[in-house]
Structures are given as structure tokens and as C-alpha cells.
NUROTI-353640 format. One record per residue (C-alpha): x, y, z. Coordinates in steps of 0.2 Angstrom, whole numbers, plus 5000, padded with zeros to 4 digits. Layout:
XYZ;...
END
This chain:
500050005000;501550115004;502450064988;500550144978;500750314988;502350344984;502150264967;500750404965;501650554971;502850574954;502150604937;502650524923;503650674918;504650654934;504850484933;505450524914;506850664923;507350524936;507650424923;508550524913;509550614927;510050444932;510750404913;512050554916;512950474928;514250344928;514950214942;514550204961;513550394957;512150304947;512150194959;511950294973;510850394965;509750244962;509750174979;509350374986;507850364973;507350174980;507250214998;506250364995;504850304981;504950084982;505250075000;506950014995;506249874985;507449844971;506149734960;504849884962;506350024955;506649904941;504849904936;504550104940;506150184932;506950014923;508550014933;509349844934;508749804951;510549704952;511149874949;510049964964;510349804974;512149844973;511850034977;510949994992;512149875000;513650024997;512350125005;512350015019;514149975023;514850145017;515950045005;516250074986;516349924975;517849964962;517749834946;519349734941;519249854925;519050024932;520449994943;521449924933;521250024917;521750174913;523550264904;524650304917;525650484915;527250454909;527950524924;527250384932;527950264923;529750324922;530050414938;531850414937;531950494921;530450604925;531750654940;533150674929;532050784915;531450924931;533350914935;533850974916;532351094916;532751174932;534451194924;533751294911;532351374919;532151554925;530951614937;529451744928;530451904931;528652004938;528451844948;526751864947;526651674942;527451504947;527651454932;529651454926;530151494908;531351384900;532551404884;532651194885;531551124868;531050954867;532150894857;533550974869;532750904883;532650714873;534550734869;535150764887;534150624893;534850494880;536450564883;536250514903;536150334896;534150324895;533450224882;532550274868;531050164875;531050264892;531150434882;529450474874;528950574857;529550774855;527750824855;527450704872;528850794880;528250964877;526650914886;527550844899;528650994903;527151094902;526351004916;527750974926;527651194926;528951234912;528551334895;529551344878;529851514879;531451644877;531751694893;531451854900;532651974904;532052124918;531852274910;532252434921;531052534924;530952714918;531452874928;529852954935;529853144938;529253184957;527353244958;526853394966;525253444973;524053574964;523153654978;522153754965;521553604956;521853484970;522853374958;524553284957;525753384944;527453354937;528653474944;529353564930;531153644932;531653784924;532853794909;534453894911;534354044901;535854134892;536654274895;536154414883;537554534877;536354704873;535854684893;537854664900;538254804889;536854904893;537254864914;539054924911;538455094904;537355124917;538855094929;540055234918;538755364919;538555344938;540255374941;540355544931;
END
């Protein structure tokens, strides 16, 4: 009787946005999502969620017993699928390539970022490597180790040299405007001749 009630509270539009929601989600989400939605509408009935929403009540079974116990079942393939990093995979080498980049690297000369610039290539970075006695099979691809030094916080650029910073002229307050001002100083002017001959007259007629 329970199982009816709630069974009647959803439309078939929700039931439809249930079923749909629960189609977006992947892993031990769908199936908690699933249990959530079975305890709440079937009572936690796995058989009746199968025949409302069709989830595989194996599925919401599943989703229930996680629930209970608070552990997450991980399949053989998900936990052992997957691509590894390279860094991963050759940690020694991926130890002695920071080693070269750090080498090469400078740090951004605003440091306004972490990120280090470095005049090291790939294909520089691939020859230091082989020459430490790597093997090509532990060395990957040019375009794999730009992506690599990229992630590891390097980027194939020049580096930047610090420029020094312009001169600026002292400000002064306007107090008529109520504004900062550059002081302006005045330029030396030359001597004129008509004014030193015209002084030394005045100088002559004073002492007759």
C-alpha cells in the first residue's frame, strides 16, 4: 500500500527526469543515485525500482548494500584500466628531466606566476636524457615531452630578461586644482649681450 502512495506522488514526467537524470551518471553515482531514489519511492524494493524507472534491480541492489556498509565496489576493469602519466611510469627519468629543466629554467621576472620559463626544447630536453644513458623506449615522442614539461610547470619560451623601469619625475600637489602635477624645472637661460652692455653703461654714467 506504501509502495502505491509513493508510486502516485511522481508524474510520469518525473519519473521520465529520474530516469533520465539517472542515465547521466556513471559508476557507484548511478548507483547511489538509484538506491537514494529506491528508499524514497519503492520502500527500497529493488524489484519495484526495476519496474517504475527500469534500473537493473542487480544494479539498485548493489547501490543499496554500498549504501549500507559505506563501501564502494571498484570493478577489476576500472581499477585496473586506465593510461598511466608517463611520469608515472618512468619516475627516474621523469626525475632526471625536472633536473635538466630546472637547469634551464628561469623564474617569471614579475613573479606574478609559478610557472618558470625555460630555453630547453623537446628535442634538447630528449637529447640530454639519451645522453644520461636512457633508452629510447623510456624517452617518449618530441610532442609527448612538450606536454610533459608543460605539466610538470615549464613553458618553451625565450626567457625574459627584467627590463628597468623608467625614471619618473616627482609629483607635486596642485592646491588649485587639488591634483597631482609633474614638477617642472626651469631651463637655464643665456646670457644676453645687449643687457651686459647696457648694465656696464649704466655703471659709467653713475660714476661721472
Amino acid at each position: 500500500m506504501q509502495k502505491e502512495e509513493n508510486r502516485h506522488q511522481l508524474t510520469t514526467s518525473q519519473i521520465e527526469d529520474l530516469r533520465l537524470a539517472a542515465k547521466k551518471m556513471k559508476g557507484a553515482s548511478r548507483r547511489g543515485f538509484q538506491a537514494e531514489m529506491c528508499l524514497k519511492y519503492c520502500d527500497g524494493n529493488a524489484r519495484y525500482a526495476e519496474t517504475l524507472w527500469g534500473w537493473s534491480r542487480h544494479t539498485v541492489e548493489l547501490g543499496l548494500s554500498e549504501k549500507r556498509s559505506g563501501i564502494t565496489c571498484v570493478g577489476a576493469q576500472s581499477m585496473c584500466s586506465g593510461v598511466k602519466k608517463w611520469e608515472e611510469k618512468q619516475p627516474i627519468a621523469a626525475q632526471a628531466l625536472t633536473e635538466i629543466a630546472e637547469f634551464h629554467a628561469q623564474q617569471n621576472p614579475t613573479f606574478s606566476s609559478p610557472i618558470a620559463y625555460t630555453r630547453l626544447t623537446a628535442a634538447e630536453a630528449i637529447t640530454q636524457l639519451k645522453n644520461q644513458g636512457f633508452d629510447s623506449s623510456q624517452i617518449p615522442a618530441p610532442s609527448t615531452m612538450a606536454v610533459i614539461l608543460n605539466r610538470m610547470g615549464y613553458r618553451l619560451r625565450k626567457v625574459l630578461k627584467a627590463k628597468p623601469q623608467k625614471a619618473v619625475r616627482p609629483r607635486v600637489a596642485d592646491r588649485r586644482k587639488g591634483t597631482l602635477t609633474k614638477t617642472k624645472f626651469p631651463k637655464p637661460m643665456p646670457s644676453s649681450r645687449i643687457s651686459v652692455s647696457k648694465t656696464k653703461n649704466r655703471i659709467r654714467e653713475s660714476n661721472v
